[in-house]
PyMOL commands that place a pseudoatom at each C-alpha (Angstrom):
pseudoatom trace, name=CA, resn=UNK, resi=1, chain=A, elem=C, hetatm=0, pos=[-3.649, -11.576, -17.613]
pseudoatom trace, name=CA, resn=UNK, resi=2, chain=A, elem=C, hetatm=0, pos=[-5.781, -8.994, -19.177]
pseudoatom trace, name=CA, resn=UNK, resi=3, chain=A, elem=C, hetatm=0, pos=[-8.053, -10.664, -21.276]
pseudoatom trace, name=CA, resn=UNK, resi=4, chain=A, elem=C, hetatm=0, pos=[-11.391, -9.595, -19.790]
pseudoatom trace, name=CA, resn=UNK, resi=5, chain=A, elem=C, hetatm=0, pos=[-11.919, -5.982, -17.684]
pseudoatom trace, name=CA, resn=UNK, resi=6, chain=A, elem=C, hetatm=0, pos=[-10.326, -6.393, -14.318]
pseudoatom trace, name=CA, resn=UNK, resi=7, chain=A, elem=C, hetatm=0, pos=[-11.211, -3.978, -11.169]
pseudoatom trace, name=CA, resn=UNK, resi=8, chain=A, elem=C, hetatm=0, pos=[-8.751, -2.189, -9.284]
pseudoatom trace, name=CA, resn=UNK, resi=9, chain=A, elem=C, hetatm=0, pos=[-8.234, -4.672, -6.777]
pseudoatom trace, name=CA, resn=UNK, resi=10, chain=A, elem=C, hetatm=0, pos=[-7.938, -7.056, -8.948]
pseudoatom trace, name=CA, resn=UNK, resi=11, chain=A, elem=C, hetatm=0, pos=[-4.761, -4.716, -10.962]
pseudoatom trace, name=CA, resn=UNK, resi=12, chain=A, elem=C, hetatm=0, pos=[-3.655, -3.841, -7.281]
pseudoatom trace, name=CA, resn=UNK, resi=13, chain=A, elem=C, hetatm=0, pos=[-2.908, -7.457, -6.077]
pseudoatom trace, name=CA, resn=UNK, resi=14, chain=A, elem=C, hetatm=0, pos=[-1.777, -8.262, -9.257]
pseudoatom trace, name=CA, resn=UNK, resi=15, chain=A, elem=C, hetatm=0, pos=[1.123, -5.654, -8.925]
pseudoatom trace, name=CA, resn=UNK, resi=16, chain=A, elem=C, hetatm=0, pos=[1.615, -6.371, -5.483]
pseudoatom trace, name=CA, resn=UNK, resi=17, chain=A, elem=C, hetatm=0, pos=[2.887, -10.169, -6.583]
pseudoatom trace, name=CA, resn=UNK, resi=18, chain=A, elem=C, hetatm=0, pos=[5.188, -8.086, -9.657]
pseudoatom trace, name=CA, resn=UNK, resi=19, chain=A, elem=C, hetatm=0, pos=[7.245, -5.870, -6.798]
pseudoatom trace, name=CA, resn=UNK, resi=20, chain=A, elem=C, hetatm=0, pos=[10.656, -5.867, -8.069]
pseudoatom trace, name=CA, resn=UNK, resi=21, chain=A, elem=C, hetatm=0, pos=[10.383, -6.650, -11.525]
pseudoatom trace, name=CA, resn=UNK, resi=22, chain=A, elem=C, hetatm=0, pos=[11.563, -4.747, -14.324]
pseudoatom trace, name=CA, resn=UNK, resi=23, chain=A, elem=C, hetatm=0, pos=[9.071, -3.379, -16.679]
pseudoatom trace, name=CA, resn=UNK, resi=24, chain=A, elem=C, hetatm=0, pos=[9.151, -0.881, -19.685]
pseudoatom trace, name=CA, resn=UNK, resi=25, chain=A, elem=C, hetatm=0, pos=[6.139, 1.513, -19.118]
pseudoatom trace, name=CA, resn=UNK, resi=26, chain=A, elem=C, hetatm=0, pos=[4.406, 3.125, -22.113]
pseudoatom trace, name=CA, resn=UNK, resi=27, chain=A, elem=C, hetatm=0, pos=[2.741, 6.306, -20.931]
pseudoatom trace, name=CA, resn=UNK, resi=28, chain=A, elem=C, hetatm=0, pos=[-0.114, 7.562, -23.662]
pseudoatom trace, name=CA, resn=UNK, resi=29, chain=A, elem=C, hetatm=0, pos=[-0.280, 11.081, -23.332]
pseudoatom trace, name=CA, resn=UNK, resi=30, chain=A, elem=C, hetatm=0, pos=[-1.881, 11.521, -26.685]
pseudoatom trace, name=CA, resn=UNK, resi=31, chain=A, elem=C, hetatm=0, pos=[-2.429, 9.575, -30.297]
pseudoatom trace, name=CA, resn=UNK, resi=32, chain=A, elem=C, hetatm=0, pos=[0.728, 11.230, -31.233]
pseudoatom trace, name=CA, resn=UNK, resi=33, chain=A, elem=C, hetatm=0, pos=[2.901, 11.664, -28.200]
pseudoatom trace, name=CA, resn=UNK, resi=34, chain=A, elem=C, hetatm=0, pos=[4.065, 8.717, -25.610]
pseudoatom trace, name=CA, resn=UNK, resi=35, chain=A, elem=C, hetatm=0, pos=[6.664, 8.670, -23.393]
pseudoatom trace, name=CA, resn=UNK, resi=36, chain=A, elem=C, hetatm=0, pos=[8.771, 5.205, -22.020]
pseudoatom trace, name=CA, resn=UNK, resi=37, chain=A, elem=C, hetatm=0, pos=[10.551, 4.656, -19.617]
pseudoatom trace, name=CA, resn=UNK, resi=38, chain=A, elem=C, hetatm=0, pos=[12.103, 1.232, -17.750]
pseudoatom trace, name=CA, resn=UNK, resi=39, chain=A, elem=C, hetatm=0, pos=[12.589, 0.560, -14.508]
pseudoatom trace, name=CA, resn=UNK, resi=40, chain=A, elem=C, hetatm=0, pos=[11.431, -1.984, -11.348]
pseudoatom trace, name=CA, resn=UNK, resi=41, chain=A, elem=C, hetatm=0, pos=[8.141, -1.578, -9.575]
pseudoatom trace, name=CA, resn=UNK, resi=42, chain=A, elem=C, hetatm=0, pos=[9.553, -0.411, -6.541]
pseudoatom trace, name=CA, resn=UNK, resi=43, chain=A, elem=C, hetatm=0, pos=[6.575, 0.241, -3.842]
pseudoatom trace, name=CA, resn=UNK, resi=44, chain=A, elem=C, hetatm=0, pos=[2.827, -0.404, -4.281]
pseudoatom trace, name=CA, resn=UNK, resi=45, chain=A, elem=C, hetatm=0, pos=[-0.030, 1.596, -2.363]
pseudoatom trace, name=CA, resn=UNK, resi=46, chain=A, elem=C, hetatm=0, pos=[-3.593, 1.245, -1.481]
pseudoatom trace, name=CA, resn=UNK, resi=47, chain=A, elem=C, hetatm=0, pos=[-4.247, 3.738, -5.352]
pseudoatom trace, name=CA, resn=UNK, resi=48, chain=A, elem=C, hetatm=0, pos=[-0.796, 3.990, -6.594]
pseudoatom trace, name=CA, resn=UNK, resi=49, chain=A, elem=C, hetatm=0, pos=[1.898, 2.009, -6.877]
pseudoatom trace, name=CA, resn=UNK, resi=50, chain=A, elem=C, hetatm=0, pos=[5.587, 3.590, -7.287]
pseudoatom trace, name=CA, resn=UNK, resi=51, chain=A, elem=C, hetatm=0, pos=[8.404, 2.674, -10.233]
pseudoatom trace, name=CA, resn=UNK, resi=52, chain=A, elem=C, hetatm=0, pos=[12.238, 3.593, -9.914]
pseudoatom trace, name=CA, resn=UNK, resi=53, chain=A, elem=C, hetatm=0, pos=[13.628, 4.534, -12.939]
pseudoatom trace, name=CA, resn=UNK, resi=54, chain=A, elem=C, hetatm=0, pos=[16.835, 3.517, -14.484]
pseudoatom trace, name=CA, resn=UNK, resi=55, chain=A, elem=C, hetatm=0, pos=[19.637, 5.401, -13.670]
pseudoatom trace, name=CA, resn=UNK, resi=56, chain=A, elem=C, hetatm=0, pos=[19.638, 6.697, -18.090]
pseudoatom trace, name=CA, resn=UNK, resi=57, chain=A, elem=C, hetatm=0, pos=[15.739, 8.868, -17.062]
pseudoatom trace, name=CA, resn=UNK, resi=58, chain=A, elem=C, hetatm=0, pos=[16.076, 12.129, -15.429]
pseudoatom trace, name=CA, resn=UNK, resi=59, chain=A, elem=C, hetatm=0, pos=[13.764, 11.174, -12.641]
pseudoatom trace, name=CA, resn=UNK, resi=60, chain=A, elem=C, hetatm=0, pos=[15.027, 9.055, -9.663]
pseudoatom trace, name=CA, resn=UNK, resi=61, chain=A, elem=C, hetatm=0, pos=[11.107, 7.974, -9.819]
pseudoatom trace, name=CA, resn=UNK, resi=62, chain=A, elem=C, hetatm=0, pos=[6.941, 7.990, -10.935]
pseudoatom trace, name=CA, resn=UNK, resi=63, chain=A, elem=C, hetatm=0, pos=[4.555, 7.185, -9.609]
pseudoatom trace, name=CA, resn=UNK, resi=64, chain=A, elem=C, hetatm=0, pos=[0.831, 6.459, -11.358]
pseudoatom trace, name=CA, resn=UNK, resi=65, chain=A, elem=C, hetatm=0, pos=[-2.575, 4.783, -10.135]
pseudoatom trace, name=CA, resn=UNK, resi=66, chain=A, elem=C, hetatm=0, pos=[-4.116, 1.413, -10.956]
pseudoatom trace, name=CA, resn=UNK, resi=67, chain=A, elem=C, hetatm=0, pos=[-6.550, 3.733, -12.833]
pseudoatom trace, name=CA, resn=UNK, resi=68, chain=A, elem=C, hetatm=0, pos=[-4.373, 4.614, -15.334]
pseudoatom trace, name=CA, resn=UNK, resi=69, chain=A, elem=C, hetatm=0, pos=[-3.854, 0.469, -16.251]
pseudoatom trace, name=CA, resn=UNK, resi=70, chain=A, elem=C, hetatm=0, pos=[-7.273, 0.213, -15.794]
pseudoatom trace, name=CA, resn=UNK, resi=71, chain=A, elem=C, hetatm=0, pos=[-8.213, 3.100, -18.370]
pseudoatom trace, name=CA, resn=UNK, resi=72, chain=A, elem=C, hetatm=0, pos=[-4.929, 1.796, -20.554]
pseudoatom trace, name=CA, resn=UNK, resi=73, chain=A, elem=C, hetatm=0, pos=[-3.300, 5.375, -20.142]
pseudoatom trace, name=CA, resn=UNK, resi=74, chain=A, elem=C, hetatm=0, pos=[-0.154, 3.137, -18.708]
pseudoatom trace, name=CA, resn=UNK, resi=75, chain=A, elem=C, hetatm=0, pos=[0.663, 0.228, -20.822]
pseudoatom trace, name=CA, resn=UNK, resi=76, chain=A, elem=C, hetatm=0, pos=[3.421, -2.088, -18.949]
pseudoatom trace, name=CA, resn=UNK, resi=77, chain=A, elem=C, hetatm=0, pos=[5.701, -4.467, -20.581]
pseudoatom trace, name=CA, resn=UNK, resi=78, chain=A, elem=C, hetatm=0, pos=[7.519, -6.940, -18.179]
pseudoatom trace, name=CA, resn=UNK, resi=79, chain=A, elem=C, hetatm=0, pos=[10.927, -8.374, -19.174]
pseudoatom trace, name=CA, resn=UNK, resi=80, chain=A, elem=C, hetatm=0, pos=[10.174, -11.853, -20.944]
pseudoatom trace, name=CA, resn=UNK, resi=81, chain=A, elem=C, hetatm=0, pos=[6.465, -11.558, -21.234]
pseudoatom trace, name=CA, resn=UNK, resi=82, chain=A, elem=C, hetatm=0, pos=[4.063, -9.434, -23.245]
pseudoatom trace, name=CA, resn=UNK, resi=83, chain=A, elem=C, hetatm=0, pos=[2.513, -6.166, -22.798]
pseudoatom trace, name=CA, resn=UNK, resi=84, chain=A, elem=C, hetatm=0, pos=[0.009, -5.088, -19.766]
pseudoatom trace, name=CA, resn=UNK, resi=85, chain=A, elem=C, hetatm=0, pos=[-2.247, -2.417, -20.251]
for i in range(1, 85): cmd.bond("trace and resi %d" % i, "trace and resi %d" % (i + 1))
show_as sticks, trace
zoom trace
């Protein structure tokens, strides 16, 4: 999917056809720190777009903007296919 820059609205639609799919999300905080969690894609918004977390994370959810796939700050990995960033 991502082999050339995409805009927002392309990202957006594109996660509007994933809703309901489980996905491991990478989040880079830094070169040395990242944090993943799994879950489904649960809700998508107009700038965000909302996962629910597995019942193992601490949080029920997260939520994170188009933006951050765009920039690569979110990396996703959907079950069966390869990664998304």
């Amino acid at each position: 999917m991502l082999d050339h820059p995409l805009t927002i609205d392309q990202i957006r639609t594109f996660m509007d056809k994933q809703r309901g799919r489980k996905v491991t999300l990478t989040v880079n905080h830094s070169k040395k720190k990242k944090t993943i969690n799994k879950g489904t894609i649960a809700e998508i918004y107009p700038h965000h777009f909302v996962l629910a977390l597995d019942k193992s994370s601490a949080i029920r959810k997260a939520s994170y903007t188009y933006a951050d796939l765009l920039t690569k700050t979110v990396e996703l990995e959907f079950q069966g296919q390869d990664r998304v960033s």
